[in-house]
C-alpha positions in Angstrom: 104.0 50.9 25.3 104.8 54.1 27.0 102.4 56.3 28.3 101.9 59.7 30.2 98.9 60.2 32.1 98.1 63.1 34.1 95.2 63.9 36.2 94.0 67.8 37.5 90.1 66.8 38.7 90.8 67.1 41.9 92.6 69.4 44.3 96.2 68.0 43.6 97.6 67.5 40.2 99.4 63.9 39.6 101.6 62.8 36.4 103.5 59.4 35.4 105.3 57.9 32.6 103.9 54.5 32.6 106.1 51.5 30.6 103.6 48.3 30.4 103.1 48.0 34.2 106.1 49.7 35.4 106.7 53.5 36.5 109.5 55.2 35.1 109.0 58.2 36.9 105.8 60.1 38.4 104.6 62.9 40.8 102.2 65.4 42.0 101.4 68.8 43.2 99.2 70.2 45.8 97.8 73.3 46.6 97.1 76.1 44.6 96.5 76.4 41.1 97.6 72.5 40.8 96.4 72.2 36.8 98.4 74.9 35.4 101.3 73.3 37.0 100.8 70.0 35.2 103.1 70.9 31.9 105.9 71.4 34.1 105.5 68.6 36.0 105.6 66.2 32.8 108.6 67.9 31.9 110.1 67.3 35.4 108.7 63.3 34.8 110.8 63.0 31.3 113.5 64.8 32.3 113.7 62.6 35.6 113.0 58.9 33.7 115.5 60.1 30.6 113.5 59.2 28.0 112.7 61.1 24.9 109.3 62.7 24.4 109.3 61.0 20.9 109.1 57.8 22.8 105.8 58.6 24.1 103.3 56.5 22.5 99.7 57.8 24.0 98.8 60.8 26.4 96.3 59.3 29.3 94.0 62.1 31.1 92.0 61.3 33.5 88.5 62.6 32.8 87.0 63.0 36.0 84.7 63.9 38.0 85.8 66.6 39.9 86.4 70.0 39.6 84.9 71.5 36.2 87.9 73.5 35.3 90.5 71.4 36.3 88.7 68.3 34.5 88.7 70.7 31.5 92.7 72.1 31.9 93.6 68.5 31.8 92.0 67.2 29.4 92.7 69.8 27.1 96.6 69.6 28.2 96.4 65.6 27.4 94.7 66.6 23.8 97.5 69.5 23.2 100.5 67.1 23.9 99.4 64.5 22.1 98.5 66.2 19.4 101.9 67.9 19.5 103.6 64.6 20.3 101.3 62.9 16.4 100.2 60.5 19.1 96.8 58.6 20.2 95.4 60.5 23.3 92.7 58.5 25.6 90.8 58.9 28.8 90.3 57.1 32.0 87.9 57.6 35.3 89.6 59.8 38.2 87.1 58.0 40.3 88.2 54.3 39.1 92.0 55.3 39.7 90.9 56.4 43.5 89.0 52.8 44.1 91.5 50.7 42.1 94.4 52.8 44.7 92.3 51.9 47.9 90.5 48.3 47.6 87.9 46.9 45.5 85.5 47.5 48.6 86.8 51.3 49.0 84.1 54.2 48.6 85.9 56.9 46.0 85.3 60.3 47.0 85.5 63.8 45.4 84.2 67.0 46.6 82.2 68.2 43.9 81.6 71.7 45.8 78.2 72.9 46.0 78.0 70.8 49.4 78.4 67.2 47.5 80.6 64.8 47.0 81.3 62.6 43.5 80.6 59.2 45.1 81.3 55.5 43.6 81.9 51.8 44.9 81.3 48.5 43.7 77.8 48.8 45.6 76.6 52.7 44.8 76.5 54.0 41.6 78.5 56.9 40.7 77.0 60.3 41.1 76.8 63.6 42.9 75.1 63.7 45.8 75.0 65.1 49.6 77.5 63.9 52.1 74.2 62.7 54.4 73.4 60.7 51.1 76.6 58.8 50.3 76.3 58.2 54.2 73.2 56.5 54.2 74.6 54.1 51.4 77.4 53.1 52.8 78.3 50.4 55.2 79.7 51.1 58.9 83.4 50.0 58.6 83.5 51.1 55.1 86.6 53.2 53.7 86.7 56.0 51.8 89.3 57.7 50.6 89.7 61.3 48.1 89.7 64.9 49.0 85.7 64.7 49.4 86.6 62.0 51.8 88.8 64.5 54.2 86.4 67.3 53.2 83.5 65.6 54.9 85.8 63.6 57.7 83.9 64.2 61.0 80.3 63.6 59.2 81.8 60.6 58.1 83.9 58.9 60.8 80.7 60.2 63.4 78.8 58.0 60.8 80.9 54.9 61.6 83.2 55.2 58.3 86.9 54.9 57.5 88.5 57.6 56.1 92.8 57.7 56.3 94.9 60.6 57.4 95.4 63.7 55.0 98.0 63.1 53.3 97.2 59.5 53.0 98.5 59.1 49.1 95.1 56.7 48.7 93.5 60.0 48.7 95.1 61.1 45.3 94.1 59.4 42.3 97.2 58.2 41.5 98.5 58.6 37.6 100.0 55.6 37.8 96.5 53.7 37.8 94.8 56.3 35.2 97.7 54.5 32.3 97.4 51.1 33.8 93.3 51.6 33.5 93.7 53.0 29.9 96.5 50.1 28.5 93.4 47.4 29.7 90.9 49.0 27.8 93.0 49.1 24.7 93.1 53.1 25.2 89.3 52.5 24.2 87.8 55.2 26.6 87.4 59.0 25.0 89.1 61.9 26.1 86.0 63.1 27.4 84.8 65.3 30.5 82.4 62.5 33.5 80.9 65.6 35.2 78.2 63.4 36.8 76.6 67.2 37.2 75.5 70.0 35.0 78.8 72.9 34.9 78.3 75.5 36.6 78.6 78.0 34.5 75.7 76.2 32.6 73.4 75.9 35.6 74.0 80.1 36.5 72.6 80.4 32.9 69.9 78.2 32.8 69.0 80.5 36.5 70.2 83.8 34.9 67.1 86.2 33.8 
């Protein structure tokens, strides 16, 4: 089975052709507006691996959390080429990708904006909440790893927590994990949005007069 998977939730943009358990080609971009790039990175990906797009059997996108419109740009990117491709398109947790790329005992991190964080382990349930929060959760010693992660670095290494160097890659959520995620669930898992948190677009409404 081959699959391309693509991820935009979070403040760098990552891609992969995935070929049961081996990469055939993957990458990433950082910095600015990282989700519109995505297309042309996949094109960079099949052009790189030499495969044919008509040997793409499912589109992976990861579904988040993170942020809204980049959850929403990939998503509907992963719907648009597979439609376009006549193939099955499935989702797969941007936070799961982060934990399975750091250690089964590895906090995942997002910075939700809004002065939170998208925050899940094997011991805390995944939701937003304050940095001070996810701190009083975790355990001294404890790593934790995504761009909420070097977002909040000084509250949380003062706090006694791990958290690797910028450009650590354990901070991406790695496309390579999204397809492996998706092929052991049977590409069960809906191509849809984990906001963990009301939009904000629909919270200035509810606010609006």
């Amino acid at each position: 089975m081959l699959l391309l998977a693509i991820d935009t939730a979070t403040t760098a943009a990552t891609a992969c052709l995935w070929r049961d358990g081996s990469v055939l080609a993957e990458g990433e971009r950082r910095g600015g507006h990282v989700a519109q790039e995505v297309l042309v990175l996949c094109q960079e990906l099949v052009e790189r691996a030499g495969v044919p797009v008509s040997e793409i059997d499912a589109v992976v996108g990861g579904i988040g959390p993170g942020s809204f419109t980049g959850v929403r740009i990939g998503l509907a990117t992963a719907r648009g080429v597979a439609l376009a491709l006549g193939v099955p398109a499935a989702g797969a947790s941007t936070l799961a990708a982060l934990r399975a790329g750091a250690g089964d005992d590895a906090i995942g991190c997002i910075d939700a904006r809004r002065g939170e964080v998208f925050a899940e382990s094997s011991e805390i349930a995944g939701a937003a909440q304050a940095p001070a929060t996810l701190v009083d959760a975790a355990r001294p010693g404890q790593l934790v790893v995504g761009d909420g992660a070097v977002r909040y670095r000084a509250l949380f290494e003062h706090a006694g927590l791990v958290v690797p160097a910028d450009e650590d890659p354990r901070h991406l959520p790695a496309a390579r994990l999204l397809a492996a995620s998706a092929a052991a669930d049977g590409l069960r898992t809906p191509l849809e949005p984990r906001y963990m948190r009301r939009p904000d677009a629909e919270a200035t409404l509810a606010v609006a007069p």
